[in-house]
C-alpha positions in Angstrom: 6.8 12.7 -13.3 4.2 15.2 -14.1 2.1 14.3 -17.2 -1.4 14.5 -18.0 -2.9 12.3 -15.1 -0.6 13.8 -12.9 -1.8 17.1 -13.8 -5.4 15.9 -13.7 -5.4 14.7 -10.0 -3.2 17.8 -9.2 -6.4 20.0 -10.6 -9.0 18.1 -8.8 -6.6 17.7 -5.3 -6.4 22.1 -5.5 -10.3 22.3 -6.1 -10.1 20.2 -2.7 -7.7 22.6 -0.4 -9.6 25.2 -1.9 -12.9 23.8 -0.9 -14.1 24.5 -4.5 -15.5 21.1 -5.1 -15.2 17.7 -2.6 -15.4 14.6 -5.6 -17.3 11.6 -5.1 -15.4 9.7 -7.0 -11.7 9.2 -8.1 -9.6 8.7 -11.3 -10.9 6.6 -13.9 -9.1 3.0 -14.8 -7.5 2.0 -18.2 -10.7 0.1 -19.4 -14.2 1.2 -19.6 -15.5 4.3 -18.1 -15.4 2.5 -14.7 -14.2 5.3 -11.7 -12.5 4.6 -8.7 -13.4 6.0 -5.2 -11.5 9.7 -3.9 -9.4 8.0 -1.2 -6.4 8.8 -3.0 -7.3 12.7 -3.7 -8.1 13.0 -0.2 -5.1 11.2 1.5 -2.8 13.2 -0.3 -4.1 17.0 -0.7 -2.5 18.3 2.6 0.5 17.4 0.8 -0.4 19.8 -1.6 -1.1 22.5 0.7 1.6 22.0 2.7 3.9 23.2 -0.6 1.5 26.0 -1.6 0.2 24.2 -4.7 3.8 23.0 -5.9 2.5 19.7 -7.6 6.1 18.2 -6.5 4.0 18.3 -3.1 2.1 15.5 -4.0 5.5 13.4 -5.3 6.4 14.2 -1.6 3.4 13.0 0.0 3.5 9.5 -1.9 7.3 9.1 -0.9 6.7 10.4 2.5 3.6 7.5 2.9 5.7 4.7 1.2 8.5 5.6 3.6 6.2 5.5 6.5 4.7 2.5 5.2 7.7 0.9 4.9 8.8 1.4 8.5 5.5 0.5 9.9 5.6 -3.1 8.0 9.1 -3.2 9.1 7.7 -3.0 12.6 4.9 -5.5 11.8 7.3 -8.1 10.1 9.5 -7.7 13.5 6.7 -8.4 15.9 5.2 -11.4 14.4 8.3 -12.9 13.3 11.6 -12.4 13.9 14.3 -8.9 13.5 16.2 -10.6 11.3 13.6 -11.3 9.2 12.4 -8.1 9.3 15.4 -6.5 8.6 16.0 -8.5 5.4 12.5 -7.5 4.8 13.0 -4.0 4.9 16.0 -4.2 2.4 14.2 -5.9 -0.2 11.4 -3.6 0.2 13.6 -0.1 0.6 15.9 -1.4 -2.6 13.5 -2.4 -5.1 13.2 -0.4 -8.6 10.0 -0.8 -8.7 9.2 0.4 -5.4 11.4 3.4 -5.5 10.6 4.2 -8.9 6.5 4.3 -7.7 6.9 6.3 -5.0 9.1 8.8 -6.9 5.4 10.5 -8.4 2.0 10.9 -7.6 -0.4 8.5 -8.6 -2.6 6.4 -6.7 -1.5 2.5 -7.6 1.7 3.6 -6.0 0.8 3.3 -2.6 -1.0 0.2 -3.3 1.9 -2.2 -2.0 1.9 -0.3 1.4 -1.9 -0.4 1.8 -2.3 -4.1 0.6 0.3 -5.4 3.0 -1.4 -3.9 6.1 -4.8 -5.1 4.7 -3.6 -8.5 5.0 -1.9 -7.1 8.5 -5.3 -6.3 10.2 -6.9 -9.3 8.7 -4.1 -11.9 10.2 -4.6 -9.7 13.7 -8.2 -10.2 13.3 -7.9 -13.8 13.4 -5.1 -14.2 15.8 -6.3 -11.8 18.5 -10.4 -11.4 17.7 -10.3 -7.6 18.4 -13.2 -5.5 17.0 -10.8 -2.9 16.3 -8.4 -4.9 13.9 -11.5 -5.8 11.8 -12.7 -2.3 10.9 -9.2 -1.5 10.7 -9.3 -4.5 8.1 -12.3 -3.6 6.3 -10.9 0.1 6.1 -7.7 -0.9 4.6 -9.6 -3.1 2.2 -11.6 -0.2 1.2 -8.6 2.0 0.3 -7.0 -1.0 -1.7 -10.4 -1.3 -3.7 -9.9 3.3 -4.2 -6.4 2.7 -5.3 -6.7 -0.2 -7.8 -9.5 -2.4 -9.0 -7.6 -5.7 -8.8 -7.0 -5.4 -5.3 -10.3 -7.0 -5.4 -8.0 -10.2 -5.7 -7.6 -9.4 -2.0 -10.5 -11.1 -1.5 -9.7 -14.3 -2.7 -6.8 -15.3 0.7 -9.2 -13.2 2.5 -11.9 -15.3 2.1 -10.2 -18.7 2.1 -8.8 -18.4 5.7 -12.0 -16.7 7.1 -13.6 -20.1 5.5 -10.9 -21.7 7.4 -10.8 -20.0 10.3 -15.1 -20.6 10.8 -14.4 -23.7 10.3 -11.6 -24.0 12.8 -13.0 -21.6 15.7 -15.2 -22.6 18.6 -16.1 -18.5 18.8 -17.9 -18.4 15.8 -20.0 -15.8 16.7 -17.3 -13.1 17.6 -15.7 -13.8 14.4 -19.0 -13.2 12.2 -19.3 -10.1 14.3 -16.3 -8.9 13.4 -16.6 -9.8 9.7 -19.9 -7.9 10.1 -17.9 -4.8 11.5 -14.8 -5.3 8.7 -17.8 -5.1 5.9 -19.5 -1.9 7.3 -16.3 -0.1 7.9 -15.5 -0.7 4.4 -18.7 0.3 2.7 -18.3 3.5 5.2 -15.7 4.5 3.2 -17.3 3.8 0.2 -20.0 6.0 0.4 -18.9 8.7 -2.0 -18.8 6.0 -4.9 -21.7 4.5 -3.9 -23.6 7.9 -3.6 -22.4 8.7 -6.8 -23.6 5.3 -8.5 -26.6 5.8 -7.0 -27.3 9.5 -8.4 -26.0 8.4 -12.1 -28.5 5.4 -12.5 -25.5 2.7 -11.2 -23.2 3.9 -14.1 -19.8 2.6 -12.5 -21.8 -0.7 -11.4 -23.1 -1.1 -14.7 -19.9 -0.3 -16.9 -17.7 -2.7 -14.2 -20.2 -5.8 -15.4 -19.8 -4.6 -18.4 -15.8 -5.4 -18.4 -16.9 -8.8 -17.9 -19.8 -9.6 -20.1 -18.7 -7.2 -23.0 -15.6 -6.1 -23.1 -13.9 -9.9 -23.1 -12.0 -9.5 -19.6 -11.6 -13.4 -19.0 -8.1 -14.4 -21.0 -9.1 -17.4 -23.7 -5.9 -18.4 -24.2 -4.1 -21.0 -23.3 -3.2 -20.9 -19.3 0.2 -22.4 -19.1 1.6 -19.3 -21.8 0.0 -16.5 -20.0 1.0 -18.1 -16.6 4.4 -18.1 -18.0 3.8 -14.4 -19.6 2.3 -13.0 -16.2 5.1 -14.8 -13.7 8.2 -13.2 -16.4 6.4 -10.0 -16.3 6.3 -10.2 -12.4 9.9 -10.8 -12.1 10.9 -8.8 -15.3 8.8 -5.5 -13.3 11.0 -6.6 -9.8 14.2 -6.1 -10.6 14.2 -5.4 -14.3 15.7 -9.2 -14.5 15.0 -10.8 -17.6 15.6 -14.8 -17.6 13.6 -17.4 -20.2 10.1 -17.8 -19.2 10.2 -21.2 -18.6 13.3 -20.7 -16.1 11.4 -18.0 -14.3 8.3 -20.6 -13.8 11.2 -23.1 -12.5 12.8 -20.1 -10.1 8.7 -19.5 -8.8 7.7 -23.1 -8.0 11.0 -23.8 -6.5 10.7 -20.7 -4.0 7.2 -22.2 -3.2 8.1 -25.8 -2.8 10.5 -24.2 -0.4 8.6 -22.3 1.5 6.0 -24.9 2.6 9.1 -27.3 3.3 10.3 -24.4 6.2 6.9 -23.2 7.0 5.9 -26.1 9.7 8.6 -25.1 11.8 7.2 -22.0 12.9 4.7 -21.6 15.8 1.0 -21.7 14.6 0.5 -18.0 14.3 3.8 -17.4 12.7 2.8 -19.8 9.8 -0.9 -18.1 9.8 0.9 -14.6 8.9 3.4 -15.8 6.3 0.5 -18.7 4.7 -2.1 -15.4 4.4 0.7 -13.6 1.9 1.9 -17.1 0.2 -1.6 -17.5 -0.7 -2.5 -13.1 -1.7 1.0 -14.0 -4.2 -0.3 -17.6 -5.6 -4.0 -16.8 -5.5 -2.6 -13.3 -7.3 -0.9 -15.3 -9.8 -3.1 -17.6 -11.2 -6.2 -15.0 -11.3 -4.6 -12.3 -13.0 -3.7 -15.1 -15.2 -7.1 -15.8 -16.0 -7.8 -11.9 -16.5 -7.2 -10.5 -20.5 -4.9 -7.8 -19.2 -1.5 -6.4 -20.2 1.4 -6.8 -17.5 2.2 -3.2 -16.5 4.0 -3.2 -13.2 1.7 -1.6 -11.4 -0.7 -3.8 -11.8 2.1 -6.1 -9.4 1.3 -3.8 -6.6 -1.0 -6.3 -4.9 2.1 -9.0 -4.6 5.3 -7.4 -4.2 5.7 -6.9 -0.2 4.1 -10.6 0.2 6.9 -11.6 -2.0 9.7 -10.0 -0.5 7.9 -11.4 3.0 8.4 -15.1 1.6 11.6 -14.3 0.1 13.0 -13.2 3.5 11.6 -15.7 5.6 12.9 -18.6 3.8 16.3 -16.9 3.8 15.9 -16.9 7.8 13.7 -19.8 8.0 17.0 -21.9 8.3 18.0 -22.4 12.3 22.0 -23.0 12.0 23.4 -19.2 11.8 26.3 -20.7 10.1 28.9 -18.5 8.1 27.9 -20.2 4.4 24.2 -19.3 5.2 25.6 -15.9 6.5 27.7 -15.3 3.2 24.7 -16.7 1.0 22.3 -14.1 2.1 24.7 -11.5 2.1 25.4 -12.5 -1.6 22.0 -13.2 -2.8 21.5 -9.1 -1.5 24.6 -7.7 -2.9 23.4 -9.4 -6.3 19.9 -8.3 -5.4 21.0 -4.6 -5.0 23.5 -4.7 -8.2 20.4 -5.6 -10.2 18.0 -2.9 -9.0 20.4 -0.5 -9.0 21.3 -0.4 -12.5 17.8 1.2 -13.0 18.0 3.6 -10.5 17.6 6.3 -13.5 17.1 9.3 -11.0 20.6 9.0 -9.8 22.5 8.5 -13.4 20.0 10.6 -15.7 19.2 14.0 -16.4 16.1 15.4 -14.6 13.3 16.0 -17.5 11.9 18.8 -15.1 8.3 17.7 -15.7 7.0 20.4 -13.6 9.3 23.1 -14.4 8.6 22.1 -18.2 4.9 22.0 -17.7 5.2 25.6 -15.9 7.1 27.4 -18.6 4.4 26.2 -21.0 1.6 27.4 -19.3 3.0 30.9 -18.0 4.1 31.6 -22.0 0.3 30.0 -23.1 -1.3 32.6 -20.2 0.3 35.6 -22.1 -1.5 34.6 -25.4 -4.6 33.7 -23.5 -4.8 36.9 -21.7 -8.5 38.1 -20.0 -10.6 36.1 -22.8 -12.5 32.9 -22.5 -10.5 30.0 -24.3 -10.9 26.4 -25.9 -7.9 24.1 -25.5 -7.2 20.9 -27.2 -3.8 19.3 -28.2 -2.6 16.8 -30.9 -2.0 13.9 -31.5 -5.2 12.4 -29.3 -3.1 10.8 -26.7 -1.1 13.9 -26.1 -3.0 15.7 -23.3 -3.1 19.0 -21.7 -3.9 18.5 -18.2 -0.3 19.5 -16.6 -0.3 21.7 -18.3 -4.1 23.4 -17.1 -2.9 22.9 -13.8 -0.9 25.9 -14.0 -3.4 27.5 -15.7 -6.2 27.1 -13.2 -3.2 28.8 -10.7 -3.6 31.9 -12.2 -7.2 31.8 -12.7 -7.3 30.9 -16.5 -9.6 27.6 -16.8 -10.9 26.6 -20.6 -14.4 26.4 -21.0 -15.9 22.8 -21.0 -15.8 21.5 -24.6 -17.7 18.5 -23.1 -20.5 20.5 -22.8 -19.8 21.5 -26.3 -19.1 25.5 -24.9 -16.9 27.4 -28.1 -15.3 31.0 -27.6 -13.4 32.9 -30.0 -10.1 31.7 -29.7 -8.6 28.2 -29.6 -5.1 27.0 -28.5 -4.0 24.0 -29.9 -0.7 21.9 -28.2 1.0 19.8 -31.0 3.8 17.9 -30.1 3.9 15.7 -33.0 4.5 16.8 -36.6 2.9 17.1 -39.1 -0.3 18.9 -36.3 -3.4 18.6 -38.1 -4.5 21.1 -36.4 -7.2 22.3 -39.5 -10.0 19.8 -40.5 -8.6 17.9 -37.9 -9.3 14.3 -36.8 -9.7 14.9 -33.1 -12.7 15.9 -32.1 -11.6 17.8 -29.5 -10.3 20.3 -32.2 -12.6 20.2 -35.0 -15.6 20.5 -32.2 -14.0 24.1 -32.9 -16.2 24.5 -35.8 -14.7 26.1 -39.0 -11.5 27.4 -38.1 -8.1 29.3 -39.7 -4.7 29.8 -38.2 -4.1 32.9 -36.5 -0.7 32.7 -35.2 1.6 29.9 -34.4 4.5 29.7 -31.6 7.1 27.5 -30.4 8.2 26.9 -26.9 9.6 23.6 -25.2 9.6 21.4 -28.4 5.9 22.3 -28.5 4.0 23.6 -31.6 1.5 26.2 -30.4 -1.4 27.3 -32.5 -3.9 29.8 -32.4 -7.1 29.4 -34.0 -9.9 31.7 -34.9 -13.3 31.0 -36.2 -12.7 31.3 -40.6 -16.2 33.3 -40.9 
């Protein structure tokens, strides 16, 4: 995938390598002008120099870090639990749709799954081991969730019930305030480009973050029970593209659960501490994002899906006769698992769109027209954005002036990929900001309407 935000991070990632400009902040969320941190543009730009400002560079580095991720939990999973449990793990994780699908482009809630899992990690090795390390370990990881997505800050709620617990519980209550104390500075380290930035722009991303909550109706009014219901069939709908009744898929859930805390008291203390810190990140998960006014994408999963596929394999395991019908179940329920998954695996039964190439071809035939003059760039409809397409642009040294800052030249190039493009007296702001304007010339490449506009003196 390389689309608008693709091409946007890919702009602001080269501006990096090229020591141009070093952001504060990160990409903005879906709702209110509310930014995340720059973890995400940092982490990955060597990726981008590494292919000489290929943008497919940055698809590599998120499926290179999921891959590593993946082996690393792997590792983790073995350790604390068993190597059968982490094996099954690892399938669950390695053949999920939505996990290959997410780590198949360059975005930052793709690698949320990766870094929320080893949050949790360093958190349960925090309390099991009471190591100063594995707490700023834990607040670091915690700080990259919170730069990745804003509702990893549901982290916060299993994170805070066992530390509760766990003060509660400990005769070294001093060492473990300590470390809490460590976990929160190493995570407001991290956080000091945002918080710079808030700080220099009158607390503009703490303000309009309120604001989501006290304006902007972010708290879901309606009833619980058929959002719970919408939220758990979207979370199993986004895992393997299953669709079952709602209802049955509340059944399937509480079921899984009921069974889980039926095995879980067979396990030694520490075991049941590691699995009971991700069954309560996936309940605690569901019922908040519940209460949240907020459409199911995927993505917004990310928090979940590894703690899932954690319970899922542990009960599978969980069972102490290694008897041939247990054997042939879980072999079953994975071949079924698999079949399901697969079926969506579009990369292997579609035709390539060639986002990049396509996004290339446009800009090397838009740089022609452009030539040695300033330019103003705008596209149509609204929602159809030009930043992929800037990105190769900027390559070859052609950037548009800043229409935000209300700059006009002589010459405007308008991107309609939608007919009929009102491209004259316009609706968008971004063209009509133009000022009074006439057709020059118009061209056609990639299924792309391309219009040149000239001031109508």
């Amino acid at each position: 995938m390389f689309l608008s935000d693709q091409g946007r991070d890919a702009i602001i990632i080269k501006r990096i390598v090229t020591l141009e400009h070093f952001p504060a902040i990160g990409a903005p969320t879906s709702i209110g002008q509310v930014f995340l941190g720059p973890f995400y543009y940092y982490l990955i730009s060597p990726f981008l120099a590494l292919f000489n400002f290929n943008p497919v560079g940055l698809a590599f580095g998120v499926a290179f870090l999921s891959i590593i991720g993946l082996i690393a939990s792997y590792i983790a999973v073995k350790h604390e639990l068993s190597k059968k449990t982490a094996l099954l793990f690892l399938i669950f994780a390695g053949f999920s749709y939505i996990q290959i699908e997410n780590s198949r482009f360059s975005w930052n809630p793709n690698l949320l799954p990766i870094f929320s899992f080893f949050t949790l990690y360093f958190f349960y090795k925090t309390l099991k081991d009471k190591k100063y390390l594995f707490a700023v370990l834990f607040g670091s990881f915690l700080s990259f969730c919170f730069q990745l997505h804003y509702l990893s800050a549901l982290l916060i709620i299993p994170i805070l019930f066992f530390s509760i617990t766990h003060l509660l519980k400990t005769k070294k209550k001093t060492i473990f305030i300590l470390q809490i104390i460590c976990a929160f500075f190493s995570f407001l380290f991290w956080n000091i480009p945002l918080i710079l930035f808030d700080i220099r722009h009158n607390f503009l991303n703490s303000t309009n973050f309120i604001k989501l909550f006290t304006e902007q109706k972010i708290v879901q009014k309606a009833s619980f029970l058929s959002r719970l219901l919408e939220v758990n069939n979207g979370f199993f709908s986004a895992l393997a593209k299953i669709q079952v009744p709602s209802i049955i898929a509340l059944i399937i859930l509480i079921f899984i659960l009921l069974v889980l805390f039926s095995r879980i008291h067979t396990k030694k203390y520490h075991q049941r501490l590691f699995i009971l810190i991700h069954a309560v990140n996936f309940i605690s998960f569901m019922i908040f994002f519940t209460l949240l006014n907020s459409p199911n994408h995927p993505h917004y999963y990310g928090q979940i899906y590894l703690s899932f596929f954690l319970i899922i394999s542990f009960i599978l395991i969980s069972f102490k006769k290694d008897s041939a019908f247990k054997n042939i179940l879980i072999i079953f329920f994975v071949i079924i698992y698999i079949f399901f998954n697969a079926k969506n695996y579009n990369f292997l039964f579609n035709k390539s769109q060639n986002q990049i190439g396509h996004s290339k071809k446009v800009a090397e035939f838009l740089s022609e027209k452009i030539g040695s003059k300033p330019f103003n760039i705008s596209t149509w409809p609204v929602d159809f954005s030009e930043d992929n397409y800037l990105y190769f642009l900027e390559l070859k040294g052609q950037v548009p002036v800043n229409r935000e800052n209300h700059e006009i030249t002589d010459q405007m190039f308008v991107l309609c990929n939608t007919k009929p493009c009102l491209v004259i007296n316009s609706p968008s702001w971004n063209i009509s900001m133009f000022g009074k304007a006439k057709i020059d010339k118009i061209w056609s490449i990639k299924n792309i309407e391309v219009f040149k506009l000239i001031h109508d003196r």
